[in-house]
N, C-alpha and C positions, 0 to 999 in steps of 0.2 A: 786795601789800606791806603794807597794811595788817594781813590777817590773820596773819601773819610778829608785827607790832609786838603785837598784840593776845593772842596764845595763846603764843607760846613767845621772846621778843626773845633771851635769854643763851643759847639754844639755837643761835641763829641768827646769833648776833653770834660764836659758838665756832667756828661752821663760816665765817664773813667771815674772821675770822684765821687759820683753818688755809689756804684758798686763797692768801690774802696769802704766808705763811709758806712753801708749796710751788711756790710761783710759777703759779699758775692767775689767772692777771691778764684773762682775759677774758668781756667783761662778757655776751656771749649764751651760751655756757657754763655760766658759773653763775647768771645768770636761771636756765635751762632747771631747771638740777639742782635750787636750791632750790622753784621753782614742783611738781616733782615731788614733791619733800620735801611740800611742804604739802597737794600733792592727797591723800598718805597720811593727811594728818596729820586733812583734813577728814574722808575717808573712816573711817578708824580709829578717832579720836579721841585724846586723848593728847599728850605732848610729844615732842618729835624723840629722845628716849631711851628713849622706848618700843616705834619701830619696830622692826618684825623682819625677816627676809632673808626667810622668806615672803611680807610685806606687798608686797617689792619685786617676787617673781617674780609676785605677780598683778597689780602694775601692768604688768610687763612684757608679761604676756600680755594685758592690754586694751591697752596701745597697740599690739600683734602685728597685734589683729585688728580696730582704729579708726584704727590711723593708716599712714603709709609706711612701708617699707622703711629709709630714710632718716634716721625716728626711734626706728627700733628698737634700734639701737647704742650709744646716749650712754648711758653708766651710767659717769655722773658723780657723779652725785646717791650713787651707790651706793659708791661710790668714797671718798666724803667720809666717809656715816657706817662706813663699815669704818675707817679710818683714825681718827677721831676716838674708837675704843674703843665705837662706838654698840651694836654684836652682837655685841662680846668678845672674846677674843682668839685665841679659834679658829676665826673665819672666814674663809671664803675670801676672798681680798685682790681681786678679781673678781667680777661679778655672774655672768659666761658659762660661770665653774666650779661656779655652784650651776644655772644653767636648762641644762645640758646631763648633768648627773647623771640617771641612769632609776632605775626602780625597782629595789628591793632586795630580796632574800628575807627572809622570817622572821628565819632565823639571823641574816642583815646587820643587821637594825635589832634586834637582842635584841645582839648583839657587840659593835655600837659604845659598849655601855655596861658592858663589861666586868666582869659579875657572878663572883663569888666561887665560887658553888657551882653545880658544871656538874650536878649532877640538877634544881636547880629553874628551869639557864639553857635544860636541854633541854625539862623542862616547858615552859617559856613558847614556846620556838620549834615544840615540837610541837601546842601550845595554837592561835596565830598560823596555825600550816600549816592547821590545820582551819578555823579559820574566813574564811581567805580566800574561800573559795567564799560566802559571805553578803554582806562587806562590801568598799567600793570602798576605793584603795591608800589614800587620805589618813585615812578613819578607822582602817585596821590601821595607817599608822605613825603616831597617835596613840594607839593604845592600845598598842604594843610603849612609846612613851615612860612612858606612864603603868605600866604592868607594871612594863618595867625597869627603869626610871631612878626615876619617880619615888616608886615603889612595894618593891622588891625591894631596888634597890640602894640606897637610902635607911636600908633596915633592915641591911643588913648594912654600912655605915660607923657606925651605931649601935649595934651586934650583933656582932661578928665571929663566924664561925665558925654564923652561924644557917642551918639546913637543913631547917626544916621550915613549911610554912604555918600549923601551929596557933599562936596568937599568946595569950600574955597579956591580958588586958585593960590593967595599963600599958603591953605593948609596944604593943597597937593603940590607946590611947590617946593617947600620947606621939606615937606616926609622923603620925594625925590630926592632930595640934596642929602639929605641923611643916610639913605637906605645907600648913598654909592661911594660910603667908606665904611671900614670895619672899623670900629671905634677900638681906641686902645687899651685892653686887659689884660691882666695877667703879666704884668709886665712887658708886654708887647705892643707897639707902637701903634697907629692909628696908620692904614695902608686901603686903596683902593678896593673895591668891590668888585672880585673878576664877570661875576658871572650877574651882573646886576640887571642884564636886557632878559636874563629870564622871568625875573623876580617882577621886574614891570611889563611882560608877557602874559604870566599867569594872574596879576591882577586885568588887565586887559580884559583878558578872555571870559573873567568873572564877572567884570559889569559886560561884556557882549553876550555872555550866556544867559544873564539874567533878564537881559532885556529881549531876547530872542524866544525862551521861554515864556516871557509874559506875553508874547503872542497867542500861544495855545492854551495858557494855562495862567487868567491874569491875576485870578483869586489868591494864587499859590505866592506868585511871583512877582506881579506888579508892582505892589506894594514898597519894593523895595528895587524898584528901575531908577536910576541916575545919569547922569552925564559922565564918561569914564573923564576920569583925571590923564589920565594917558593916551598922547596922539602916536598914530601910527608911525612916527619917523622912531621916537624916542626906543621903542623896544627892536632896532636894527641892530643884525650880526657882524654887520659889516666890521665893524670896530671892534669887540670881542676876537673876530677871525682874526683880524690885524697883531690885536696885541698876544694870540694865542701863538702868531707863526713866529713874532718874536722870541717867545719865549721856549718855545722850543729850538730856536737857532740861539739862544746864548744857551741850553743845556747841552748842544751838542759843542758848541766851541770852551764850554765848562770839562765835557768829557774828551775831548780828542786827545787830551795829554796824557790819559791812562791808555790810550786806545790799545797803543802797539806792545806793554802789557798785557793787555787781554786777549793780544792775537797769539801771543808767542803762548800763553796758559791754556790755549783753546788748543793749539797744535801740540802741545806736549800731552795732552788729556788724551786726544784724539788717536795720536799712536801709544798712547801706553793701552788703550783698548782693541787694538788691533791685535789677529790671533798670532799672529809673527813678529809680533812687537820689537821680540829677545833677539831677533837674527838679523842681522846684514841688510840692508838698505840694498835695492841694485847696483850694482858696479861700485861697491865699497866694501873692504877687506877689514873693516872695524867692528864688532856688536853693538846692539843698542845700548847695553850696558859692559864699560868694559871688563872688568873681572869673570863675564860668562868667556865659555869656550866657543870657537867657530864650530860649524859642525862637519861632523867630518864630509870629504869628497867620495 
């Protein structure tokens, strides 16, 4: 409750009125869902408007595999930020229609972002085909994001009609400067790009693969060799790492106010599970609970 008041209260006060407002009047229900909300929110960092529908399906899968059967169902919590606009307005209005989705080919996650120009949508899905054999699914459908969506299709809502990977130094200047803010939606402000040395990483690594490739194979791949837009300083951790350690030293100076809270819940939890819980501490003449009897001598 506390950490609720202390890290996000108008986050939390928007979702008390939306239950109000849909008629979710029941109070271990929505305990559960916003206690959820907040485990992301510790785990994560962030305000409840930062959560994402990934964040959700990995809490789901650690409660799959720590808790019962029984709690594996309640996606309420999820329920809430779909409806309150939290992941936009193309998601699914359910949690059990995004954790029963399987994997997608190539083509499926280069489609769903409906590029312009079908030789460089082929490229990328033939690009994708080959390197699945190296990388597991969550990094190929992050790098089909960053190719197509954030990368390709980006230039061509600023570009019409662009078809080739040789880039200007404005145009690759211009698409850098774009791609390292989130533009503002949804009613949410326009804020920095955290992870943006990935996202000019795996472009990187696409014109260095392509041109590396058209060593062995120039028919396939040559054709489509350029000059990468991106120098090796540009995609450094360095500064990611910097703003990361930040950001986790104001979560923990966000959480130490509840801290000794959660030591005194942890220690009361701790001996109500102990088999002797009900009797006498050593060298104390009191029970654990007064109304029991001592036992006899």
């Amino acid at each position: 409750m506390q950490f609720r008041h202390v890290t996000d209260p108008e986050g939390f006060a928007a979702l008390v009125a939306h239950c109000e407002a849909t008629g979710r009047h029941g109070k271990n229900d929505r305990a559960q869902a916003f206690n959820r909300i907040a485990w992301i929110m510790i785990r994560k960092g962030g305000l409840i408007r930062d959560i994402t529908i990934g964040d959700c399906v990995e809490l789901q899968v650690g409660i799959g595999e720590h808790q019962c059967a029984g709690q594996k169902g309640k996606h309420l919590y999820y329920a809430l930020l779909a409806e309150t606009g939290v992941f936009g307005p193309a998601a699914p209005p359910r949690l059990k229609a995004v954790m029963v989705m399987g994997q997608r080919s190539p083509a499926e996650l280069i489609d769903r972002h409906q590029l312009a120009c079908k030789p460089i949508r082929d490229l990328l899905v033939e690009y994708l085909t080959d390197r699945t054999v190296d990388v597991d699914y969550v990094t190929l459908e992050d790098m089909a994001r960053s190719l197509g969506l954030l990368f390709w299709k980006d230039l061509e809502q600023h570009h019409p009609g662009i078809d080739s990977l040789r880039l200007d130094a404005a145009t690759a200047a211009a698409w850098k400067e774009r791609i390292s803010v989130i533009p503002a939606r949804d009613g949410r402000p326009a804020r920095p790009r955290i992870n943006v040395h990935i996202v000019l990483n795996t472009v990187r690594c696409f014109y260095q693969d392509l041109a590396r490739w058209a060593a062995d194979d120039p028919a396939r791949w040559g054709p489509w060799v350029a000059p990468c837009p991106i120098r090796a300083n540009e995609t450094s951790h360095v500064k990611a790492r910097s703003r990361r350690k930040a950001d986790m030293d104001q979560r923990t100076r966000t959480l130490l106010p509840v801290l000794p809270a959660l030591v005194r819940t942890v220690e009361q939890q701790h001996r109500n599970a102990q088999p002797h819980a009900r009797w006498p501490m050593p060298g104390t003449t009191t029970p654990a609970f007064p109304n029991d009897p001592l036992p006899a001598n």
